[in-house]
C-alpha positions as CSV (number, residue, x, y, z in Angstrom):
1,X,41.1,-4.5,-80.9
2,X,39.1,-6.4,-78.7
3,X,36.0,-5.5,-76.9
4,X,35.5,-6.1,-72.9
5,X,32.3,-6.1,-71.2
6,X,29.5,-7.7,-69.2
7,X,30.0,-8.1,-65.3
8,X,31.1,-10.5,-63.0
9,X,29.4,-11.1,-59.7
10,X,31.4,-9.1,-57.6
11,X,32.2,-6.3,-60.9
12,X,31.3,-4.3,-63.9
13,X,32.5,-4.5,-67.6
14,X,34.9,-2.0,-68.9
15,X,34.1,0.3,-71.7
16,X,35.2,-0.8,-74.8
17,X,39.0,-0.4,-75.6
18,X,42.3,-0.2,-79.3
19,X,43.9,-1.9,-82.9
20,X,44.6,1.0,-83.4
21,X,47.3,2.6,-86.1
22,X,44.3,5.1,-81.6
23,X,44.3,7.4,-82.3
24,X,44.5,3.3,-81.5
25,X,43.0,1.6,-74.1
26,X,42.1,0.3,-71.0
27,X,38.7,1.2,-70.1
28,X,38.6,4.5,-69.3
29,X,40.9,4.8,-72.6
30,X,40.1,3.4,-75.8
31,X,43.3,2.4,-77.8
32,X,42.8,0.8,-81.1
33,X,39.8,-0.6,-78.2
34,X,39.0,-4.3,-78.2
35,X,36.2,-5.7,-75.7
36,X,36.3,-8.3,-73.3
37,X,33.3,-9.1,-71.2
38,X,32.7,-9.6,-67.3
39,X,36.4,-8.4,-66.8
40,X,36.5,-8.5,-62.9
41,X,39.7,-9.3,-61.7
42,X,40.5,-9.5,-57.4
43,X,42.5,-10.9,-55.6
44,X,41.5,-13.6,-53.5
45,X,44.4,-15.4,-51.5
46,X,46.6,-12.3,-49.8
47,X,49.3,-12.9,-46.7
48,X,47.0,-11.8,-43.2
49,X,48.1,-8.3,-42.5
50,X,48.7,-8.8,-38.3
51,X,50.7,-12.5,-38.4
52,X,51.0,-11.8,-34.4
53,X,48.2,-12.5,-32.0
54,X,48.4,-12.6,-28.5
55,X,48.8,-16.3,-26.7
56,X,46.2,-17.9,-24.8
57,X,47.1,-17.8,-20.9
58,X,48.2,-21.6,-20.1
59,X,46.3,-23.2,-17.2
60,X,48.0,-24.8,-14.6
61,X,48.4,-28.7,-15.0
62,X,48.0,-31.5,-12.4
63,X,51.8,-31.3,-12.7
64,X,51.7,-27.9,-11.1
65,X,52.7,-27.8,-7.6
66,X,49.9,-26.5,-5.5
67,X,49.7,-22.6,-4.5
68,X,51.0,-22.1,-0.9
69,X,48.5,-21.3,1.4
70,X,47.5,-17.4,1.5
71,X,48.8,-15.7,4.4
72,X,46.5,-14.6,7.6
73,X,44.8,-11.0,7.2
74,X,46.8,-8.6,9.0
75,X,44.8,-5.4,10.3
76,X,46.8,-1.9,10.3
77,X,46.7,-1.4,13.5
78,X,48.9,-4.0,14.6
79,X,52.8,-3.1,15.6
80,X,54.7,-1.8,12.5
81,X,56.9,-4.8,13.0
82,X,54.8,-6.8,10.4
83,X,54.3,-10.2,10.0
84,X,56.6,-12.4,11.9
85,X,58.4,-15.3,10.2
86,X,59.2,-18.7,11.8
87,X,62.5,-19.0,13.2
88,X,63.2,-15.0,13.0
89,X,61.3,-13.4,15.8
90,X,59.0,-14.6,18.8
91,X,55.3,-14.1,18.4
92,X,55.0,-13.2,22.2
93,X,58.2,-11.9,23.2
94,X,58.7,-11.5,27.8
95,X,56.0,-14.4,28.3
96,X,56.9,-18.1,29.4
97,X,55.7,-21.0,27.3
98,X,55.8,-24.5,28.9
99,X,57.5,-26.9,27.3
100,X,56.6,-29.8,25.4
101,X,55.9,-33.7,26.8
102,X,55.8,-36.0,23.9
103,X,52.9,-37.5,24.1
104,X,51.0,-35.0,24.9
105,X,48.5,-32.6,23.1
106,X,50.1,-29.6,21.8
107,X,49.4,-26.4,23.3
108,X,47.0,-24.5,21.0
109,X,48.5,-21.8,19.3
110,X,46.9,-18.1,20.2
111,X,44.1,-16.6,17.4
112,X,45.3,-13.5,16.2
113,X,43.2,-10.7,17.6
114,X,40.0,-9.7,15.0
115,X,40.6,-6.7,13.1
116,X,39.0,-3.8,15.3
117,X,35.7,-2.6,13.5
118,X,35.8,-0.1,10.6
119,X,35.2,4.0,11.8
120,X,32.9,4.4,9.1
121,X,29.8,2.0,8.0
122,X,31.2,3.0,4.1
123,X,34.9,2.6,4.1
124,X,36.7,-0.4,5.7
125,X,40.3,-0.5,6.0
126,X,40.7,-4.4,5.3
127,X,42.1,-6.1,2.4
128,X,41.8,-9.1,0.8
129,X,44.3,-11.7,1.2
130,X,46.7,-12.4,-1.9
131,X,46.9,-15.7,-3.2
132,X,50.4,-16.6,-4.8
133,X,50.8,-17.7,-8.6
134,X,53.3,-20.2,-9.9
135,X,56.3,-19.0,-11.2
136,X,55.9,-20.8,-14.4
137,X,52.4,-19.3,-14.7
138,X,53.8,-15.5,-14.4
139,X,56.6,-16.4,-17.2
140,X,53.7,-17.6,-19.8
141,X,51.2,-14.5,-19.0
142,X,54.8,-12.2,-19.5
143,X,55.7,-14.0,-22.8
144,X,51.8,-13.3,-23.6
145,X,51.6,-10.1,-22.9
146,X,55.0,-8.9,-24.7
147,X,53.4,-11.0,-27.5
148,X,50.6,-8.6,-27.1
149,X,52.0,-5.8,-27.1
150,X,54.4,-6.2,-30.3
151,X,51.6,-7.8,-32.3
152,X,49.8,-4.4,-31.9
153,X,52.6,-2.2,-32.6
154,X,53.2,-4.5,-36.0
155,X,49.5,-4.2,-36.5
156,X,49.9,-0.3,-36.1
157,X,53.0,-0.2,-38.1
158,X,51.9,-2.9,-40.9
159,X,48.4,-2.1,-42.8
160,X,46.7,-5.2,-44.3
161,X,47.0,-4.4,-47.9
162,X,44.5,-3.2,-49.9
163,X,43.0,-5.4,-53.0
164,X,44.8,-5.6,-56.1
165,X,42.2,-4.6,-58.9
166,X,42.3,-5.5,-62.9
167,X,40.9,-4.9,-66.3
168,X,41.6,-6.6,-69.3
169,X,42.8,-4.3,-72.0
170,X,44.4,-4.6,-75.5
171,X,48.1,-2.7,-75.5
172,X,49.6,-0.8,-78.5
173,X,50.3,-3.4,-80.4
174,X,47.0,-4.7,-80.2
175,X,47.6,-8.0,-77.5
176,X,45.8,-8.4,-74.4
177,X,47.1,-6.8,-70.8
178,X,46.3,-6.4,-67.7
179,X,45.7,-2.9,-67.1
180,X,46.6,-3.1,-62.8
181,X,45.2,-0.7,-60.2
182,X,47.1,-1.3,-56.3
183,X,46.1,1.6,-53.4
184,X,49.3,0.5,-51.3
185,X,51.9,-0.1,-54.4
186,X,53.8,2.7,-53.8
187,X,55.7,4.5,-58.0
188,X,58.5,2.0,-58.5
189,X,57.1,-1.3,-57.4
190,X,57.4,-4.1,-60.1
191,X,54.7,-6.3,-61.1
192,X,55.9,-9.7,-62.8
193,X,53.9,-12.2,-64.1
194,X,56.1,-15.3,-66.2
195,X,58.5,-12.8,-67.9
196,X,56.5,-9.9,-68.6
197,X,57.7,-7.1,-65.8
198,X,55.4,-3.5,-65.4
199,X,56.4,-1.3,-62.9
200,X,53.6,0.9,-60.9
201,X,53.0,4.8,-61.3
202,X,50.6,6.5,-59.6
203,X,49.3,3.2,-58.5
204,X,48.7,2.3,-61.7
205,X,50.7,-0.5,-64.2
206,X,50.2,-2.4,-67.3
207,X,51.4,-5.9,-67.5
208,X,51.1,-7.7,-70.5
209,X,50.0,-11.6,-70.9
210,X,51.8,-14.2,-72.7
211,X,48.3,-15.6,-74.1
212,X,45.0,-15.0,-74.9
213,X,42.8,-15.4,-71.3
214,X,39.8,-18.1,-71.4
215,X,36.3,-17.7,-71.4
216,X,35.3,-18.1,-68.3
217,X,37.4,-18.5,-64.8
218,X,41.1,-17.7,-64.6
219,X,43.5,-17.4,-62.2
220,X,47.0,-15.7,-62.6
221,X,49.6,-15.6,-59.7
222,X,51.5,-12.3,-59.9
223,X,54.8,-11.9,-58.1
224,X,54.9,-7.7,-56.4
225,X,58.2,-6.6,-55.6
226,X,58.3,-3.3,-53.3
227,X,61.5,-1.2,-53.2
228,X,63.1,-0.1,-50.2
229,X,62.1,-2.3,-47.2
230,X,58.7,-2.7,-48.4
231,X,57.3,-6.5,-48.2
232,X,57.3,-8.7,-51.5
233,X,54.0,-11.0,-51.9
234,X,52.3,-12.9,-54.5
235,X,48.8,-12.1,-55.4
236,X,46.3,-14.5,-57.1
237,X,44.3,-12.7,-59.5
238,X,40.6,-14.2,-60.5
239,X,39.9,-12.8,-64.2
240,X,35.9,-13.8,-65.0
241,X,36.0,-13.3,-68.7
242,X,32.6,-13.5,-70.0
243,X,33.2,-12.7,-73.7
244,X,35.5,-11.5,-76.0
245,X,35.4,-9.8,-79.4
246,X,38.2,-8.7,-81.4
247,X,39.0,-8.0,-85.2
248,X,41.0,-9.8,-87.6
249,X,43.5,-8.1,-89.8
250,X,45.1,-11.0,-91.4
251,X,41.9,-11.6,-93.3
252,X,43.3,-8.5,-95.6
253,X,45.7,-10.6,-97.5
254,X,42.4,-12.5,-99.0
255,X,41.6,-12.2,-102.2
256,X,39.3,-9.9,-102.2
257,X,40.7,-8.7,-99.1
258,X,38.4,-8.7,-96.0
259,X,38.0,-7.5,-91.9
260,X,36.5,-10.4,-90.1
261,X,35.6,-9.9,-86.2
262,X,36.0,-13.1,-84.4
263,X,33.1,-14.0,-81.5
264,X,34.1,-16.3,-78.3
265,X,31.1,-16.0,-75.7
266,X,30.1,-19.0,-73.6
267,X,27.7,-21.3,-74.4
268,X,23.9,-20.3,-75.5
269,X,25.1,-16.9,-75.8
270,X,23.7,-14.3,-79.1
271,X,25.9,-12.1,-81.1
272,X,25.3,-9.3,-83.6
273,X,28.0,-7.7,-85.4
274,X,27.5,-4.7,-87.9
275,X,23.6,-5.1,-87.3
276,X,24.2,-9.0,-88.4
277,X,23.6,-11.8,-86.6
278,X,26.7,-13.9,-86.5
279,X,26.4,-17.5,-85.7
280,X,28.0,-19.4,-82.7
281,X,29.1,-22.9,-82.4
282,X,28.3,-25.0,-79.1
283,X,31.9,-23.6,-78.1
284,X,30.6,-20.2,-78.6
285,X,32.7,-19.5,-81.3
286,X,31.8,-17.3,-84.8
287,X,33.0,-15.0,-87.1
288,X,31.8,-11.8,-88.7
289,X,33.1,-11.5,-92.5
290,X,33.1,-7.9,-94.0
291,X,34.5,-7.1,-97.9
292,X,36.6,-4.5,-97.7
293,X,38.2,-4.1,-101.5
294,X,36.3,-1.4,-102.7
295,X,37.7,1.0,-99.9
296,X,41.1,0.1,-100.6
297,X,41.3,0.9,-104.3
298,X,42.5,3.5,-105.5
299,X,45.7,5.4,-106.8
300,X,48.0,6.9,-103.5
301,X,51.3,8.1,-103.3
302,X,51.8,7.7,-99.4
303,X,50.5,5.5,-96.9
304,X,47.2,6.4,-95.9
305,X,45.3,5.7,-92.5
306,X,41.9,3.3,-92.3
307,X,39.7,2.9,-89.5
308,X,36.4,1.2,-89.8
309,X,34.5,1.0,-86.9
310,X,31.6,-2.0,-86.3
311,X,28.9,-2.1,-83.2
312,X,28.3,-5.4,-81.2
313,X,25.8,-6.8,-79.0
314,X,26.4,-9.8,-76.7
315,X,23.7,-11.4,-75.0
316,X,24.8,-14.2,-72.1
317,X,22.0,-16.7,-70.7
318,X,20.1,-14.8,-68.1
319,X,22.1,-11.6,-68.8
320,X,21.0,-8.1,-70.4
321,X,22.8,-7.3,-73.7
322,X,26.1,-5.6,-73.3
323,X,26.9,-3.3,-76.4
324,X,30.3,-1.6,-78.0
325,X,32.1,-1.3,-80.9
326,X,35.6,-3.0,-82.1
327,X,37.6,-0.2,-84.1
328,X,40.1,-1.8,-87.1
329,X,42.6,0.7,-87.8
330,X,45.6,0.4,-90.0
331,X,47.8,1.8,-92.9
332,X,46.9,1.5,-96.3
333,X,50.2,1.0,-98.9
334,X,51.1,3.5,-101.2
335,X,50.5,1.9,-105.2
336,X,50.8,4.9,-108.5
337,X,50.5,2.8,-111.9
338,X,52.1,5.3,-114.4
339,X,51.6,2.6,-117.7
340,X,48.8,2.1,-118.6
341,X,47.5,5.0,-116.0
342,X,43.6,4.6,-116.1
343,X,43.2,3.3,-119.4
344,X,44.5,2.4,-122.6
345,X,43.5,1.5,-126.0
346,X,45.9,-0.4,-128.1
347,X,46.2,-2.4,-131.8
348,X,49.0,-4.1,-130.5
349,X,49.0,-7.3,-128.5
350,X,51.1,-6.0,-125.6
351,X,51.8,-3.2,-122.9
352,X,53.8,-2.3,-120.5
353,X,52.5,-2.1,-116.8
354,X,54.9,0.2,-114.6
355,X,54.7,2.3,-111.3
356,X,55.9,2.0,-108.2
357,X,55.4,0.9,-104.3
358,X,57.2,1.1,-101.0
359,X,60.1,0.0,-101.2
360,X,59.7,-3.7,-99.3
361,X,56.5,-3.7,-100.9
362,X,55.3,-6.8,-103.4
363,X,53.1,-6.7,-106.3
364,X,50.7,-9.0,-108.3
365,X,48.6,-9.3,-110.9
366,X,45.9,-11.6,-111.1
367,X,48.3,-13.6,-108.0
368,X,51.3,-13.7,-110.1
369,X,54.5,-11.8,-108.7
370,X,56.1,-8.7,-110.6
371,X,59.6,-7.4,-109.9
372,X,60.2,-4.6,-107.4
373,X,63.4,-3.1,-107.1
374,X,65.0,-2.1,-103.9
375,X,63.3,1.7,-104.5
376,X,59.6,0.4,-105.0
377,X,59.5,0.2,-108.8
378,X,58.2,-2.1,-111.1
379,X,57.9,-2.7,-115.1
380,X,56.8,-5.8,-116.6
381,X,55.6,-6.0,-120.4
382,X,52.0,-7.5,-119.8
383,X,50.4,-9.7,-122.8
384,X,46.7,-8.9,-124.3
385,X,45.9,-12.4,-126.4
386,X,42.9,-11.0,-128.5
387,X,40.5,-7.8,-129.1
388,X,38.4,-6.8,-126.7
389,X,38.1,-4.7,-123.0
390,X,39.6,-6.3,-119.7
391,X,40.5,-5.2,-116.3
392,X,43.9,-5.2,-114.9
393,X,44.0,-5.5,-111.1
394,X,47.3,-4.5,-109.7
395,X,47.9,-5.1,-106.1
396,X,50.5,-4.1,-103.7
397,X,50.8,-5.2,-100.4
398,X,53.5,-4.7,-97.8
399,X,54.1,-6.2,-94.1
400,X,52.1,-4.8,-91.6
401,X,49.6,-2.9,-94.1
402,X,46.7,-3.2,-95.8
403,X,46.8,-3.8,-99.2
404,X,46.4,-1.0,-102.2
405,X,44.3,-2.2,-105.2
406,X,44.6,0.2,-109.0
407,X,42.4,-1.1,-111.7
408,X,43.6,0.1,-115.5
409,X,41.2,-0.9,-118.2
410,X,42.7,-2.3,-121.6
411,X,40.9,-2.4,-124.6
412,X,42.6,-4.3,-127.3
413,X,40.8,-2.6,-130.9
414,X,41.5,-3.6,-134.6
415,X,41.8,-0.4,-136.1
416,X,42.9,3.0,-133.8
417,X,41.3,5.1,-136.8
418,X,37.7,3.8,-136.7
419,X,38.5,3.9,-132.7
420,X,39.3,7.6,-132.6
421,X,36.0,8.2,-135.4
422,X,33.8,6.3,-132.9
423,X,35.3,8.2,-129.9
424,X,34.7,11.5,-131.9
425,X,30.9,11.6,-131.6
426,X,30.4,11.8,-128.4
427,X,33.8,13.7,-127.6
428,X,34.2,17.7,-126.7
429,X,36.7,19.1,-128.3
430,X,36.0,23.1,-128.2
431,X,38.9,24.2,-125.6
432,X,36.8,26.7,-123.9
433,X,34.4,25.1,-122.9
434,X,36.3,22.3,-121.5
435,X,39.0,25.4,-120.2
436,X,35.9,27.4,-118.3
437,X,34.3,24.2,-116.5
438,X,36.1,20.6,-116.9
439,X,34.3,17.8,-115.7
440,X,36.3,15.1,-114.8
441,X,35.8,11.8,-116.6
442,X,34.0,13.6,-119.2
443,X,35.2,12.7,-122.8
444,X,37.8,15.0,-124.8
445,X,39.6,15.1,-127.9
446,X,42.2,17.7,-127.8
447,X,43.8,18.5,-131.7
448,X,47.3,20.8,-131.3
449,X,50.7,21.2,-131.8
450,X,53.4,19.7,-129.0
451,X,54.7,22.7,-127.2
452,X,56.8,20.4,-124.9
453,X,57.1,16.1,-124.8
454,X,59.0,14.0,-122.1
455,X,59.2,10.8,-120.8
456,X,58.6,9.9,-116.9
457,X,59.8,6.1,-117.1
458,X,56.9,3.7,-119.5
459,X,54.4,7.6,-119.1
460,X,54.9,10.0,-121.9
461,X,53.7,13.9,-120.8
462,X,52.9,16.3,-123.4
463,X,52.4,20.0,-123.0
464,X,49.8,20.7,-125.9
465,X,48.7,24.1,-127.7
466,X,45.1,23.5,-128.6
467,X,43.7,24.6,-131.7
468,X,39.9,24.5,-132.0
469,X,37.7,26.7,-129.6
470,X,41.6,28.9,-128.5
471,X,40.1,32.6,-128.4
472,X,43.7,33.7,-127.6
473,X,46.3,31.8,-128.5
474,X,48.6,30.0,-126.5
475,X,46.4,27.4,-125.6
476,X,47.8,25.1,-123.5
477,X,46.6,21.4,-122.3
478,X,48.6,19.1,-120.4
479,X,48.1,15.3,-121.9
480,X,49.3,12.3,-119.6
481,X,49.5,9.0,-121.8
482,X,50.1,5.9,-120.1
483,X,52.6,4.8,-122.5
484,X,55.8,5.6,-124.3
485,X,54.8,7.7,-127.6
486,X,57.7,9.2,-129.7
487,X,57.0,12.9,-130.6
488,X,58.9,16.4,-130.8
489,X,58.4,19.5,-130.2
490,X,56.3,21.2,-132.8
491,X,54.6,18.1,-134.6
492,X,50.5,17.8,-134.7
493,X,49.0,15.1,-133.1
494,X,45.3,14.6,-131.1
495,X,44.8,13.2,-127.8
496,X,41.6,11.5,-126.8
497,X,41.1,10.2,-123.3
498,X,38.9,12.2,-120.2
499,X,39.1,15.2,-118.7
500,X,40.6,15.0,-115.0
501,X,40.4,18.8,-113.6
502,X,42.6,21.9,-114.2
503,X,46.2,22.2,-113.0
504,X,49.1,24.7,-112.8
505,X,50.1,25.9,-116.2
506,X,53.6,27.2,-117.2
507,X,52.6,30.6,-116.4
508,X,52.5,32.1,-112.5
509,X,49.0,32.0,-111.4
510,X,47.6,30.2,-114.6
511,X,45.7,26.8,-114.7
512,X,45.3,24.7,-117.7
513,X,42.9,21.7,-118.5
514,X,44.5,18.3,-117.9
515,X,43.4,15.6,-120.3
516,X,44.5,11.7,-119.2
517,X,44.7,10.0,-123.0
518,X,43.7,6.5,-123.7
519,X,46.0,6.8,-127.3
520,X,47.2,9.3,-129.5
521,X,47.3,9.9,-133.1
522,X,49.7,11.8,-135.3
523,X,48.1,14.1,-137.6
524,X,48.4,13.9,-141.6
525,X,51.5,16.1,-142.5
């Protein structure tokens, strides 16, 4: 249940994320959503996608041995002989050279002819001479140019990859993920960062983090392993959290229990929470603080969803306020007190408090323990010191849920007769008009005979035929009394307590008034 948002330089904030039992994701899907600000996350240190380049042609070195000289121009229409080479055939073959006197000067050896002029003032049919290249020289340009040519077939064959993208998110369970988007990761490459493993699907993976990111800059190195023959590579992530807001559940088990939303923004930064401001230390730390007890009261037989929903604002230095809510969701536990049910009024000093839980469920009373058996239920004789009204808070609380809270009052009197002449005048007691509209929590005194008595555990359960105001008799009530009374079938007795609806009578199709009694009294035989 955290809450992302407010931009990075190079990114925008998610929407706010889910705590949730949603209904309780990553932007674009809001789990149980949490919100963390300024959520860019790029990478920033990737292997080059062409690790071939073409090498530099090497000069020749003073080392070198100097190019031979170029050979003489020869024009095409000279014999087809070609060139002659020293030692291989005569240069004037059938004419007589004089021979050599040493001493003397040389005889000067005949200039080759000039190349006739071209036909055409356009076109000439001479080319230029070839200079040679050193053999060493033609091996390096080779070795270049294959180097060349395979670093552009890998280049072809081998894409740079494509940035690795990330949001923070909060997972199921309520933790904080990275929620990973790669173009190039192909459904089955794995994503591992420490020991938590995700594997991609339709580019696409969620990876969880051992800890809680910082406010602020941080870097996590992720190790991507692509099946097949696909490369492997390690990718540096940047995360620039901004802010992050996120609900407390463990604030529950307070007495009275309580959702708190805990604030971490940098430095100088505002927060509002629940249209409250909420105060930040120089850290940027603060907590929101929300009394929750009065929606968690209440009888329940099964485990009951919650979801309370609070808006934010964050405002960063030089930054426009980023807005969302964090959604608190969770299960309620289940908590029916039988004895002493609503109420009870008593002469006696004690009472017995009974009902039941889940079954790994614990329950107190004003913080001390009561007994629960391995099926959830509990019975402990309770102690009322003097006379006079107090309120008995039972609470049940179970792992993982939020607690159930079922107040009974007790009222301690001297004297049940001037109790039930007190209650009297300002009771109804006519059964048609409480059988035609009964308003619940309205007062009632109910005067019959027992037409049925049974005992549920400490919670006695009449089935009553109702004397005054019966235009056809049967008239049937059904009384709930929050204590063990000992009655039969056909004795007299009157119930006074509230009215708490109709219900299904012993008859198909009928309904009968229900009547929840704070005490009974037998009637005078």
């Amino acid at each position: 249940m955290l809450g992302f948002a407010g931009p990075s330089p190079a990114g925008r904030a998610p929407d706010s994320i889910p705590l949730t039992p949603p209904a309780m994701t990553p932007p674009a899907q809001t789990r149980p959503t949490a919100n963390l600000g300024g959520t860019l996350v790029y990478d920033d240190q990737r292997a080059p996608a062409n690790q071939f380049a073409p090498a530099p042609p090497v000069a020749p070195t003073a080392a070198d041995p100097p190019p031979p000289p170029a050979p003489p121009v020869v024009s095409h229409h000279q014999t087809m002989l070609g060139v002659a080479r020293p030692g291989i055939a005569p240069l004037q073959p059938g004419k007589a050279v004089k021979p050599f006197v040493p001493g003397a000067q040389p005889p000067e050896a005949p200039r080759p002819a000039p190349p006739p002029a071209p036909q055409s003032g356009l076109v000439s049919n001479a080319r230029p001479a070839k200079r040679g290249r050193p053999r060493g020289a033609l091996v390096l340009i080779g070795v270049a140019a294959a180097l060349a040519v395979t670093a552009g077939v890998v280049a072809f064959l081998w894409e740079a990859p494509r940035p690795m993208r990330a949001e923070v998110m909060l997972d199921e369970r309520g933790n904080e993920a990275l929620a990973l988007t790669c173009d190039d990761c192909v459904d089955g490459t794995v994503v591992s960062l420490g020991a938590s493993k995700a594997t991609f699907k339709t580019k696409k993976a969620e990876l969880a983090l051992a800890k809680p990111l910082e406010i602020g800059s941080n870097k996590q190195v992720v190790s991507v392993h692509r099946p097949g023959i696909g490369r492997d590579e390690e990718v540096t992530l940047t995360v620039a959290l901004g802010y992050r807001v996120r609900g407390v559940l463990t604030s529950l088990t307070e007495d009275p229990p309580k959702l708190k939303v805990a604030v971490q923004a940098t430095p100088g930064a505002a927060a509002v929470v629940d249209g409250r401001s909420v105060t930040l230390d120089a850290t940027g730390k603060g907590e929101y603080s929300l009394d929750v007890s009065k929606e968690l009261e209440g009888p329940a037989d099964t485990i009951l969803p919650f979801e309370k929903k609070l808006p934010y604002v964050i405002t960063e230095p030089g930054s426009e306020p980023k807005k969302g809510d964090v959604t608190l969701r969770f299960g309620i536990v289940p908590l029916r007190v039988y004895a002493p049910g609503d109420s009870i009024v008593l002469e006696s000093e004690t009472f017995m408090l009974s009902g039941r839980t889940l079954k790994d469920g614990r329950i107190t009373v004003a913080g001390r323990p009561i007994t629960v058996d391995a099926e959830g239920r509990f019975a402990q004789l309770m102690n009322v010191s003097s006379v006079g009204e107090t309120t008995v808070v039972v609470r049940a609380e179970s792992k993982d849920h939020a607690p159930r809270l079922v107040r009974a009052r007790v009222k301690r009197v001297a004297s049940l007769r001037d109790e039930a002449t007190s209650f009297r005048q300002s009771a109804v007691s006519d059964y048609a008009t409480i059988a035609a509209d009964p308003k619940k929590g309205e007062a009632v005194v109910f005067d019959g005979e027992v037409m049925e008595a049974r005992l549920d555990g400490e919670e006695t359960v009449l089935l009553l035929d109702v004397k005054k105001g019966c235009a056809q008799q049967p008239c049937l009530a059904r009384v709930v009394y929050g204590g063990r009374f000992e009655t039969k079938k056909g004795a007299t007795l009157s119930a006074y307590g509230y009215a708490h609806g109709n219900v299904d009578g012993p008859r198909s199709g009928a309904q009968i008034p229900e009547l929840f009694a704070e005490f009974l009294q037998k009637s005078k035989p």
